[in-house]
LOKEVO-490707 format. One record per residue: residue in three letters; x, y, z of N, C-alpha, C, O in turn. Coordinates in steps of 0.02 Angstrom, whole numbers, plus 32768, in hexadecimal, padded with zeros to 4 digits. Layout:
N
ALAXYZXYZXYZXYZ...
END
This chain:
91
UNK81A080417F73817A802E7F39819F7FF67F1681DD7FF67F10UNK81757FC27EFF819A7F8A7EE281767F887EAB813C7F9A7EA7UNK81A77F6A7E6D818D7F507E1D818A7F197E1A81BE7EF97E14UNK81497EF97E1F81317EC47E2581247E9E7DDF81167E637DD8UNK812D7ED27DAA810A7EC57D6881157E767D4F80ED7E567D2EUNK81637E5A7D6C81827E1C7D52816C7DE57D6E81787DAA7D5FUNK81377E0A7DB081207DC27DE780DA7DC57DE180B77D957DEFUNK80BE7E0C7DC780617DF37DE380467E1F7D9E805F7E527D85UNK80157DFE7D8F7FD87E1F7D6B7F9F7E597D907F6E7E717D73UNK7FAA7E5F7DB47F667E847DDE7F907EC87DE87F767EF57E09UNK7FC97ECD7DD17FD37F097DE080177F217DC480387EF27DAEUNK80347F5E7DBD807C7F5E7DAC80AD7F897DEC80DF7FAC7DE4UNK808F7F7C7E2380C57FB27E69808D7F987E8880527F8F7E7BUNK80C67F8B7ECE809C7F9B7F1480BC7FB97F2880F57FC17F10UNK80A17FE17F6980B480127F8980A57FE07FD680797FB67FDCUNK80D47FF2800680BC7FB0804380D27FE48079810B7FE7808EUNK80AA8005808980B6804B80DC80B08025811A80917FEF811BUNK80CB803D814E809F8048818A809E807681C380D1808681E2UNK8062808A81CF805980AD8205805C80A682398063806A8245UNK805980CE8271805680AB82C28009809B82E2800380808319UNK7FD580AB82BE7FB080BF82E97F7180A982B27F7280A38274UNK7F3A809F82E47EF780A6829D7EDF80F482A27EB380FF8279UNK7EEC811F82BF7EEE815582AF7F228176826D7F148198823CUNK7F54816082817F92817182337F8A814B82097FA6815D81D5UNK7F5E80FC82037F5480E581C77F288110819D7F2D81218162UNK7EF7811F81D27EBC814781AE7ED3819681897EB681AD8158UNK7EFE81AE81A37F2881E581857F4581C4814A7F3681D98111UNK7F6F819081557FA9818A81227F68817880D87F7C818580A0UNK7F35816380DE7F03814680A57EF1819680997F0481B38066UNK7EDC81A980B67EB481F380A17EE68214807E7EDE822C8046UNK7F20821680A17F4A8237806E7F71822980197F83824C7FE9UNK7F7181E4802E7F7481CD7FD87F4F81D07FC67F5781FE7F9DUNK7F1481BB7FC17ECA81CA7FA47ED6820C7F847EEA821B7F4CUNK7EC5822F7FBA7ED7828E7F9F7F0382AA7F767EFD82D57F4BUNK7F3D82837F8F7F6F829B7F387F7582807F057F7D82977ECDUNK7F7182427F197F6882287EDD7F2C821C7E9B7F35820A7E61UNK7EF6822E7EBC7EB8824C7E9F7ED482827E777EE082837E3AUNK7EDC82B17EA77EEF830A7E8F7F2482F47E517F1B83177E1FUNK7F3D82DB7E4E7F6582C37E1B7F5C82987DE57F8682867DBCUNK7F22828A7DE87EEE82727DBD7EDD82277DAA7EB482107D82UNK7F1682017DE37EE881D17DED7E9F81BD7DF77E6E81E07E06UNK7EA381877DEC7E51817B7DE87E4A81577E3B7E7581407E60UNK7E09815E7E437DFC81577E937DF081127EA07DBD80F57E8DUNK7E2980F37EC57E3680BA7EEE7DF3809D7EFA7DC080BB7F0DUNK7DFD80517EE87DDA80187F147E0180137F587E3E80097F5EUNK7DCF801D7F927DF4801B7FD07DCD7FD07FEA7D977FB97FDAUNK7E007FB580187DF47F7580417DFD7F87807A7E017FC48082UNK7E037F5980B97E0E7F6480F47DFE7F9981187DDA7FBB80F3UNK7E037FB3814A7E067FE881757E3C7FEB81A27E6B7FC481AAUNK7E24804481D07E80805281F07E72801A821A7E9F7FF18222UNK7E39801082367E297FF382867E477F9582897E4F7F6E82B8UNK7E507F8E82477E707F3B82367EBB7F4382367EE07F16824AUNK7ED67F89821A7F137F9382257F407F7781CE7F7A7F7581BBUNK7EF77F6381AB7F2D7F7681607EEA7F82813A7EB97F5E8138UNK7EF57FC0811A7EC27FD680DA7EF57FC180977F327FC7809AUNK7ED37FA980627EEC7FB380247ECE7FD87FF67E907FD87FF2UNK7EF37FFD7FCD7EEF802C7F9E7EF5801C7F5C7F2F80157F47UNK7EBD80137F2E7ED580027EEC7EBF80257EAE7E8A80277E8EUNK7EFC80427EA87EFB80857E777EF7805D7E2E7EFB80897E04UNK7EEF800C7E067F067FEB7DD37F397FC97DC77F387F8B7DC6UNK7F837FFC7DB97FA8800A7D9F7FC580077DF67FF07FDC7DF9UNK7FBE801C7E227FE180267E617FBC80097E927F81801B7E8BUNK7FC27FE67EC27FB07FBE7F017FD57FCD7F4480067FAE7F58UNK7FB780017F647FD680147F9B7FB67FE87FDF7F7B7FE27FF2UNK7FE17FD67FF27FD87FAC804B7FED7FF8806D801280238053UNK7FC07FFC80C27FE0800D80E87FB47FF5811D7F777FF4811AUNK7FEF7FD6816B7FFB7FB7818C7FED7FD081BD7FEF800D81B4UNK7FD87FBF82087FDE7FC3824380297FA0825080257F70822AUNK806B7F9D826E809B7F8E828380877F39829D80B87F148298UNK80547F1D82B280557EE382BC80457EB7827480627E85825FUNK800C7EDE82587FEC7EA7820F802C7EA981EC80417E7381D9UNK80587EEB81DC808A7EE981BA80C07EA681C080E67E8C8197UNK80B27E9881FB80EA7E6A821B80C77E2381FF80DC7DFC81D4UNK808E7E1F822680627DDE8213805E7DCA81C180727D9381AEUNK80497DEF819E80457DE3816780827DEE813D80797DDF8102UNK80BF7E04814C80F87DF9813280F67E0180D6810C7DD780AFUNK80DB7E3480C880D57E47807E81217E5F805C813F7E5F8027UNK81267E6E808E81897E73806E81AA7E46805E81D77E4C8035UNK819A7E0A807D81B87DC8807881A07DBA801981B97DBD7FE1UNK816A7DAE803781397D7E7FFF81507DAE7FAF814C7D967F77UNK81667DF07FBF817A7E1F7F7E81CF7E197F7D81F77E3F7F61UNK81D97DEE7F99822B7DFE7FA7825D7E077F5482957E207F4DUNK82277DE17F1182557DD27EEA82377E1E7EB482497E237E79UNK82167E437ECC81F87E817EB7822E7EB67EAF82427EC17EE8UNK82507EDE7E8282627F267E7182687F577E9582587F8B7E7AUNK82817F5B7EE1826E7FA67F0A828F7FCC7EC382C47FCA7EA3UNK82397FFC7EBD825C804D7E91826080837ED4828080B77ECBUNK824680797F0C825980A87F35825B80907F7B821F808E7F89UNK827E807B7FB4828380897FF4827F80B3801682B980C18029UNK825980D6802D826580F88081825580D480BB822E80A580BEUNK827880EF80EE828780E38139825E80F4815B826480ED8198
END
């Protein structure tokens, strides 16, 4: 998750995943959706699909990417956020 608040207006965090598969993209979306709803977010504008290999998620306030392992690469969103806040890394 990155704090973007100092670089963009459209949002204050991205979140930038990726899955292996358009089968696990399609998991990894269903499952944020689901908790983060249950948690009382409000329900995402979705873009893309698994079958393109990046859906985006936009909770307002939060902008989640997640990736097929190639778009991740192609589109290089880590780069382009490089001067962004990680509040959290995982591996």
């Amino acid at each position: 998750m990155l704090d973007v608040r100092p670089l963009a207006t459209f949002a204050d965090f991205l979140v930038i995943c990726t899955a292996g598969n358009e089968r696990m993209v399609r998991a990894v979306v269903k499952e944020i959706d689901d908790q983060l709803v249950q948690e009382g977010a409000p329900t995402p504008k979705v873009e893309g699909s698994p079958e393109t290999g990046w859906v985006l998620l936009d909770f307002g306030d939060v902008v989640v990417h997640i990736f097929s392992p190639e778009q991740r690469d192609f589109y290089k969103l880590d780069k382009l956020w490089q001067k962004a806040t990680p509040v959290v890394v995982l591996q």
